[in-house]
C-alpha positions, 0 to 999 in steps of 0.5 A, a space after each residue: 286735101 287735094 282739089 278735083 281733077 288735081 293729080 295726085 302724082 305730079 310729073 316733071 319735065 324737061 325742055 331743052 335749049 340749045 341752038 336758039 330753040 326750045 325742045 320740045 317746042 311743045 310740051 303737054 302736061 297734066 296739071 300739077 306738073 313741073 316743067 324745068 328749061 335747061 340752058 344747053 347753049 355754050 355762051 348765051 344766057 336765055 330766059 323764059 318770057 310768058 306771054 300775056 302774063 306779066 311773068 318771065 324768069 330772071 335769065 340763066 346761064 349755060 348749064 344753069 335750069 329755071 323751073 315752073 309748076 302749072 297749077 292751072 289748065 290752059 295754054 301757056 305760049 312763051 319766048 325768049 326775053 332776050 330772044 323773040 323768035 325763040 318760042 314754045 307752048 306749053 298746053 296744061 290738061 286737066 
């Protein structure tokens, strides 16, 4: 059964990391959705810390991808554990 407003088909999407960015820095979504983070970089390993929420994947390595799935409308900040003035949002709509 699925609950109100939950898509029936959920989407995912990708944000890129390469030169010490995310891409897109901001993502809007439905809820429901999968985003993957794709380390691009050459030599550096990056995770992905989200603010205010006690939560951050273990890092990942280039060529290596972390993925979540955003159950919940809201607004979702993150950064780069290891990298602070690495940052992105992603904003989840009904």
């Amino acid at each position: 059964m699925i609950g109100p407003g939950a898509s029936v088909f959920a989407a995912e999407h990708q944000v890129v990391i390469e030169k010490y960015a995310f891409a897109p820095v901001e993502l809007r979504i439905k809820r429901g959705d999968t985003v993957t983070w794709l380390n691009n970089e050459k030599r550096v390993s990056h995770s992905v810390l989200m603010l205010g929420r006690n939560e951050e994947s273990e890092r990942f390595f280039p060529g290596e991808k972390w993925s979540r799935t955003f159950p919940d409308a809201g607004r979702y900040e993150y950064r780069c554990g290891p990298h602070p003035e690495m940052l992105g949002v992603v904003i989840v709509d009904e």
